[in-house]
N, CA and C atoms as a LAMMPS dump frame, in Angstrom:
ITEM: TIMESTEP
0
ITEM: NUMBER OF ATOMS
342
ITEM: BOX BOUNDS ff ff ff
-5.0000000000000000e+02 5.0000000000000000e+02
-5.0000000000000000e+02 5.0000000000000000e+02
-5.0000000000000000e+02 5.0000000000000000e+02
ITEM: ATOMS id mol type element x y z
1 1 1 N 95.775 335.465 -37.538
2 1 2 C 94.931 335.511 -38.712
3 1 3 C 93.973 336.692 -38.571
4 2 1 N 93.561 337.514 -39.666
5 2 2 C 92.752 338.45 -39.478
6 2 3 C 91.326 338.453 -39.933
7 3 1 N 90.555 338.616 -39.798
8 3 2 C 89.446 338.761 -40.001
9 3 3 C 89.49 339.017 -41.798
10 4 1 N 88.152 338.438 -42.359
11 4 2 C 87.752 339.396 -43.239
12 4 3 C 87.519 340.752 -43.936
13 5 1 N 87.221 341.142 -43.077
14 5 2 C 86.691 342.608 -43.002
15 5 3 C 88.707 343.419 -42.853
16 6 1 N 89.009 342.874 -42.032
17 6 2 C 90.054 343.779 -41.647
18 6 3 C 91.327 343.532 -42.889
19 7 1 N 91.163 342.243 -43.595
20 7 2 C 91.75 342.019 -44.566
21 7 3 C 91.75 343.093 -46.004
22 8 1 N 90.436 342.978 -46.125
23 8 2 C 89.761 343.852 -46.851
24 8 3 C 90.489 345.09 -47.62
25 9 1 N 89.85 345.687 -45.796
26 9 2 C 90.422 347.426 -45.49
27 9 3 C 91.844 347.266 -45.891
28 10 1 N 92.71 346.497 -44.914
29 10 2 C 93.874 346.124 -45.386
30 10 3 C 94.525 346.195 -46.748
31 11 1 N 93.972 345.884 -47.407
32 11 2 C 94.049 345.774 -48.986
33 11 3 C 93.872 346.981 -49.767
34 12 1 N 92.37 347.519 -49.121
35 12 2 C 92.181 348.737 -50.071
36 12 3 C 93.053 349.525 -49.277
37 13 1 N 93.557 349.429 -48.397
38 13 2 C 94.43 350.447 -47.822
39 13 3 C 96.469 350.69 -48.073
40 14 1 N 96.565 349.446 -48.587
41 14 2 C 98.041 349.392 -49.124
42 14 3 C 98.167 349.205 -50.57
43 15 1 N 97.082 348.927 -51.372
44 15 2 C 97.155 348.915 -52.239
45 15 3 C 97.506 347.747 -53.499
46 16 1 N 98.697 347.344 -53.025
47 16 2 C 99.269 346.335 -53.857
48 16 3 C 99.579 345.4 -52.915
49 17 1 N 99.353 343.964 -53.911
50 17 2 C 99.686 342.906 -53.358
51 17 3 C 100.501 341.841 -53.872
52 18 1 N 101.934 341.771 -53.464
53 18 2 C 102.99 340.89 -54.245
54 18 3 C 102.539 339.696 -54.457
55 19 1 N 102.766 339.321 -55.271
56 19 2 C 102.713 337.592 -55.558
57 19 3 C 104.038 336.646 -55.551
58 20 1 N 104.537 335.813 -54.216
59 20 2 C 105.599 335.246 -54.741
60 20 3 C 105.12 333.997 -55.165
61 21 1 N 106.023 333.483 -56.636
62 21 2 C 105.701 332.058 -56.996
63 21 3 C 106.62 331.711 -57.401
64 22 1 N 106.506 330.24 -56.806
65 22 2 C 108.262 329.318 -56.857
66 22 3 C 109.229 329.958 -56.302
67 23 1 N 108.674 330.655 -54.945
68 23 2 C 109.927 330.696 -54.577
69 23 3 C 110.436 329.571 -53.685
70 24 1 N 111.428 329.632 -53.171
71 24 2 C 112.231 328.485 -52.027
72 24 3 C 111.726 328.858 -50.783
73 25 1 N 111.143 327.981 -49.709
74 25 2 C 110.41 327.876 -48.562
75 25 3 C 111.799 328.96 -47.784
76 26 1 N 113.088 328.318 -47.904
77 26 2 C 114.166 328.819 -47.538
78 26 3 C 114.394 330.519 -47.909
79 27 1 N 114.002 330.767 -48.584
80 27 2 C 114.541 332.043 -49.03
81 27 3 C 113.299 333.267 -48.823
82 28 1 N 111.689 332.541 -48.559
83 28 2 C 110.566 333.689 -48.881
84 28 3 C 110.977 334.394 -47.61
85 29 1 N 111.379 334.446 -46.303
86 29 2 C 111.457 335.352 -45.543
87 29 3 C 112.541 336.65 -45.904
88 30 1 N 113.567 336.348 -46.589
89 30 2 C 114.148 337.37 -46.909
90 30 3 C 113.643 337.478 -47.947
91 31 1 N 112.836 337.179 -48.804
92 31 2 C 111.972 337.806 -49.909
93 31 3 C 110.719 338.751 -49.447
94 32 1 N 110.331 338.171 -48.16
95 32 2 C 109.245 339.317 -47.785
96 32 3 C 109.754 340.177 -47.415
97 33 1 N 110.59 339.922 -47.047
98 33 2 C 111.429 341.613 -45.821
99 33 3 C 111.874 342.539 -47.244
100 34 1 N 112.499 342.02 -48.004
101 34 2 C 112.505 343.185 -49.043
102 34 3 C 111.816 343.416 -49.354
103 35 1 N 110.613 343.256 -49.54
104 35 2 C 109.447 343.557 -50.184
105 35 3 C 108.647 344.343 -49.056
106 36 1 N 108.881 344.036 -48.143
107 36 2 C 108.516 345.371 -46.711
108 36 3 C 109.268 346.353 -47.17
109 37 1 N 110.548 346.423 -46.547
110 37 2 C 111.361 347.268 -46.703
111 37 3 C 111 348.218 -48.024
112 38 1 N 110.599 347.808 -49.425
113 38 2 C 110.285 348.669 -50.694
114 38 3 C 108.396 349.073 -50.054
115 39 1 N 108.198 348.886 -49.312
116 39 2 C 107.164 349.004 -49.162
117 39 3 C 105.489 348.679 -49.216
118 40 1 N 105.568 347.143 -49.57
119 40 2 C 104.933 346.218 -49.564
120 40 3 C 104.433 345.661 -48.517
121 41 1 N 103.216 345.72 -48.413
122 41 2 C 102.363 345.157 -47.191
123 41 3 C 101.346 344.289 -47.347
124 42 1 N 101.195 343.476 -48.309
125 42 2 C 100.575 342.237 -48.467
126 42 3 C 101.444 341.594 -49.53
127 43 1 N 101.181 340.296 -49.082
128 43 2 C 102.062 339.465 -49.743
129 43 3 C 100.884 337.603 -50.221
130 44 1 N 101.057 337.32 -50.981
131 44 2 C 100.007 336.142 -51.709
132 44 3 C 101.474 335.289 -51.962
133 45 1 N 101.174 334.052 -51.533
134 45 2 C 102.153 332.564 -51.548
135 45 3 C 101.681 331.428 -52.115
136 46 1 N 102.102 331.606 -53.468
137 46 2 C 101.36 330.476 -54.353
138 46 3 C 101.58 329.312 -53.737
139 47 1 N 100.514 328.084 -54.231
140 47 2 C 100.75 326.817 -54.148
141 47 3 C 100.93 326.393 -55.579
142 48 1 N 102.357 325.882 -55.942
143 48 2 C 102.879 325.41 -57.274
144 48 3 C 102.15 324.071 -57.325
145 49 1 N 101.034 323.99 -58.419
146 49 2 C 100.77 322.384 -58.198
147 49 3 C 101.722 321.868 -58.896
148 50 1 N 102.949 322.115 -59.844
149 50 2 C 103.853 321.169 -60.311
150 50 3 C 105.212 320.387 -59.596
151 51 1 N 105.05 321.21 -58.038
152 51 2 C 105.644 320.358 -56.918
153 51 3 C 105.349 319.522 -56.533
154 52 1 N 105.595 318.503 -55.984
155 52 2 C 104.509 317.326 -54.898
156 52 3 C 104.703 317.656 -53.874
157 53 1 N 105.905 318.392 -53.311
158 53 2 C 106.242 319.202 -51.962
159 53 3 C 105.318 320.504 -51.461
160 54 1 N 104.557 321.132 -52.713
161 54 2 C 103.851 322.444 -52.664
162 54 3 C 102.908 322.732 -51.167
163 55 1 N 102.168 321.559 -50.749
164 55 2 C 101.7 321.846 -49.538
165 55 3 C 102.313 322.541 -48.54
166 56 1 N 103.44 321.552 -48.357
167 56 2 C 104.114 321.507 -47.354
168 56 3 C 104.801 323.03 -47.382
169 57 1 N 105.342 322.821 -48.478
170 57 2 C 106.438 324.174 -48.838
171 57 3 C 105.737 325.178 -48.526
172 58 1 N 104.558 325.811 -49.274
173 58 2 C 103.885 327.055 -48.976
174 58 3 C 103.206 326.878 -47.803
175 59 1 N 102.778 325.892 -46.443
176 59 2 C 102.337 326.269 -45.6
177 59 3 C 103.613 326.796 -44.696
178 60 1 N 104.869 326.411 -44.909
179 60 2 C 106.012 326.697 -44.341
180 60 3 C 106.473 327.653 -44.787
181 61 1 N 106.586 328.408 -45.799
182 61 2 C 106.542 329.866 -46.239
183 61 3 C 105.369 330.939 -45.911
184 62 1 N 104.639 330.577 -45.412
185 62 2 C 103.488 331.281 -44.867
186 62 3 C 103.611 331.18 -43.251
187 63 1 N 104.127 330.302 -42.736
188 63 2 C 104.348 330.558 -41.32
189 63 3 C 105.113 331.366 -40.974
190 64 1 N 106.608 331.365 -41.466
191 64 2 C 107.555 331.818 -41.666
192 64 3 C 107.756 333.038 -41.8
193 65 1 N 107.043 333.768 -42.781
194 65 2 C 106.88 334.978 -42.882
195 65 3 C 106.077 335.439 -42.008
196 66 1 N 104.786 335.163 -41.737
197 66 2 C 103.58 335.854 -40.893
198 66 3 C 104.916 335.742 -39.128
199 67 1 N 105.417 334.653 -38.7
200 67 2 C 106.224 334.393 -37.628
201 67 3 C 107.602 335.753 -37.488
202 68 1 N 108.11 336.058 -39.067
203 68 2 C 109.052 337.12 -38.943
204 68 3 C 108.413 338.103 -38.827
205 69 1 N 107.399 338.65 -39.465
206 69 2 C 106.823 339.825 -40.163
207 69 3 C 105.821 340.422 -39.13
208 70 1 N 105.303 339.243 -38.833
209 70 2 C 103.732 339.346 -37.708
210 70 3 C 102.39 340.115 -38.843
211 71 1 N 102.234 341.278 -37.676
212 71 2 C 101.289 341.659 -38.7
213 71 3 C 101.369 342.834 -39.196
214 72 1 N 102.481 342.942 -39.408
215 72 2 C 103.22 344.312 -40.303
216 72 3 C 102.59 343.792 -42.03
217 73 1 N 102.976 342.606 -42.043
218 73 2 C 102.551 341.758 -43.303
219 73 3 C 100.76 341.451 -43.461
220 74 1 N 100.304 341.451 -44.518
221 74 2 C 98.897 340.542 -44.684
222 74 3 C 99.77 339.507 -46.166
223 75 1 N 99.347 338.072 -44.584
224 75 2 C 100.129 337.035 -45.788
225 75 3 C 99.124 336.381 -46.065
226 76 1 N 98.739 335.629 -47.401
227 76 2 C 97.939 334.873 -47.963
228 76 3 C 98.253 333.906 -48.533
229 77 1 N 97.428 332.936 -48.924
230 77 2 C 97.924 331.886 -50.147
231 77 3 C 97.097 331.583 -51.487
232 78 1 N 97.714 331.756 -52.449
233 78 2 C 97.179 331.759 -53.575
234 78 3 C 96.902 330.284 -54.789
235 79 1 N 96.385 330.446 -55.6
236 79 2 C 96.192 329.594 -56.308
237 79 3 C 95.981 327.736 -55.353
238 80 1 N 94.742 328.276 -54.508
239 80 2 C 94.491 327.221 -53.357
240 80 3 C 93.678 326.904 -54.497
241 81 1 N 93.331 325.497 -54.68
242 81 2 C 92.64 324.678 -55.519
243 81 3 C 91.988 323.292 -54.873
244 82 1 N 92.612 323.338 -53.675
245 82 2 C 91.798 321.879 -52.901
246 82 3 C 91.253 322.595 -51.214
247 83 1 N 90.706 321.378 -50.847
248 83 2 C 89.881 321.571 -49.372
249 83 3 C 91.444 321.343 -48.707
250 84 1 N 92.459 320.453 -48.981
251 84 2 C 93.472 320.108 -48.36
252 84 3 C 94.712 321.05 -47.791
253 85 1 N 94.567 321.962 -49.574
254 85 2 C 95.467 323.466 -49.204
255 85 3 C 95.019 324.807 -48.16
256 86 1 N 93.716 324.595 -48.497
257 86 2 C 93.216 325.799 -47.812
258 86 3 C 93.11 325.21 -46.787
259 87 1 N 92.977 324.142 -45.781
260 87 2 C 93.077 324.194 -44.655
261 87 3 C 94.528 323.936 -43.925
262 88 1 N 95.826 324.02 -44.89
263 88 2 C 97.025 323.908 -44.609
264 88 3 C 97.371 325.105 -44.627
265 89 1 N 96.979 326.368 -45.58
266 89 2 C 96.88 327.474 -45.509
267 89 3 C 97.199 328.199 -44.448
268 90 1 N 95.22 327.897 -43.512
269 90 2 C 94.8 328.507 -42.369
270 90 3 C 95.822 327.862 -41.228
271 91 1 N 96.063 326.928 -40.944
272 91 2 C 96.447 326.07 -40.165
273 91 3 C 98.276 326.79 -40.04
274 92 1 N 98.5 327.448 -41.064
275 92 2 C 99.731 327.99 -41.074
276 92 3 C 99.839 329.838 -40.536
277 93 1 N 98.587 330.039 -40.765
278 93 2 C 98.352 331.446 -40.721
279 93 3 C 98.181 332.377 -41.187
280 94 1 N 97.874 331.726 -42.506
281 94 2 C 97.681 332.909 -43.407
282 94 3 C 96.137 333.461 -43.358
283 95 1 N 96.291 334.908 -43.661
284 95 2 C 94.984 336.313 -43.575
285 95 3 C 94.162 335.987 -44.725
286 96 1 N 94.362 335.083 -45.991
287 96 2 C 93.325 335.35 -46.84
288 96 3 C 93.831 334.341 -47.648
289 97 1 N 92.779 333.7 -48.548
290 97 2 C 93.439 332.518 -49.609
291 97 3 C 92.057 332.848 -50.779
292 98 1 N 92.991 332.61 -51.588
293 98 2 C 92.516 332.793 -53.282
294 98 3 C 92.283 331.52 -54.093
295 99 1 N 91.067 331.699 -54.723
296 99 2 C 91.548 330.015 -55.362
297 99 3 C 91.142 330.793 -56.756
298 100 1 N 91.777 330.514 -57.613
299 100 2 C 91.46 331.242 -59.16
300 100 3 C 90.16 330.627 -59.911
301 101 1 N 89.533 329.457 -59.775
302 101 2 C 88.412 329.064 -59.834
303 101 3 C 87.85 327.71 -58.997
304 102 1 N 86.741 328.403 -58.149
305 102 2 C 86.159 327.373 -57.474
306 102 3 C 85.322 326.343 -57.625
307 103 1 N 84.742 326.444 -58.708
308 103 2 C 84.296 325.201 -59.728
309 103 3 C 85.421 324.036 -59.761
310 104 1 N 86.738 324.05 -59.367
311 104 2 C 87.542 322.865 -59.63
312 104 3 C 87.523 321.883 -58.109
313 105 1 N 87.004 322.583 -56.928
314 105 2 C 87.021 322.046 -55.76
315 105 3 C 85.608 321.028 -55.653
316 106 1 N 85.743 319.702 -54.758
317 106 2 C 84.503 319.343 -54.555
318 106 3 C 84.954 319.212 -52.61
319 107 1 N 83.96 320.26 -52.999
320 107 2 C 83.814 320.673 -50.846
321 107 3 C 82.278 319.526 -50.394
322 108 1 N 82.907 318.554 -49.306
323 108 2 C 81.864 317.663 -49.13
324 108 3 C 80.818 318.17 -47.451
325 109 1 N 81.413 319.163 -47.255
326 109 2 C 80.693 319.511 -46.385
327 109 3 C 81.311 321.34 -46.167
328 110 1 N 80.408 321.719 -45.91
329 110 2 C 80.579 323.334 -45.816
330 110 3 C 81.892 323.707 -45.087
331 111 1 N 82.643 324.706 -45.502
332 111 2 C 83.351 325.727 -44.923
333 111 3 C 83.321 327.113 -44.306
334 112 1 N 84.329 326.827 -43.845
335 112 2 C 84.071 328.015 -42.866
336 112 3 C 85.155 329.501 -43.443
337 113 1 N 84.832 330.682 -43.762
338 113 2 C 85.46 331.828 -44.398
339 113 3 C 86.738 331.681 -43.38
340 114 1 N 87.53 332.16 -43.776
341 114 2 C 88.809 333.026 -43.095
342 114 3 C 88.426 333.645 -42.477
């Protein structure tokens, strides 16, 4: 996992950042590698809330990749909306998590940044 700061730089430094959504836990590693290969160096791994599997799935697509890729990749997870995802997230390895609005979370005791 990387730091903040190094995430950052990271970012302003490659520029673009893919978004895969819905993809198959099975298939995102050869979805990231092409997306290396074209030249892609961050990558964001939605959590589909219309799965009931979505936890599971995107913390296992986020291992998966960061495990093939290492840290050639900055992998993240996106559209985190609970205390439950984002710490399935981290717990998987991902560099950075997004939640599209944090007004929908009720955090009962403080967190800790990425």
């Amino acid at each position: 996992m990387k730091n903040r700061e190094i995430v950052k730089e990271w970012i302003y430094e490659h520029k673009i950042v893919a978004i895969a959504r819905r993809v198959k836990p099975e298939d995102m590693v050869n979805t990231a590698k092409a997306l290396f290969e074209g030249g892609i160096r961050s990558l964001e791994i939605t959590f589909d809330r219309a799965s009931d599997t979505c936890i599971a799935d995107t913390a296992a697509s986020i291992s998966q990749v960061k495990e093939a890729l290492g840290d050639q990749m900055c992998v993240g997870a996106g559209t985190v909306m609970t205390v439950e995802q984002a710490e399935a997230a981290k717990e998987a390895g991902a560099d950075f998590a997004l939640a599209p609005d944090l007004s929908l979370i009720h955090i009962s005791e403080p967190t800790r940044p990425y």
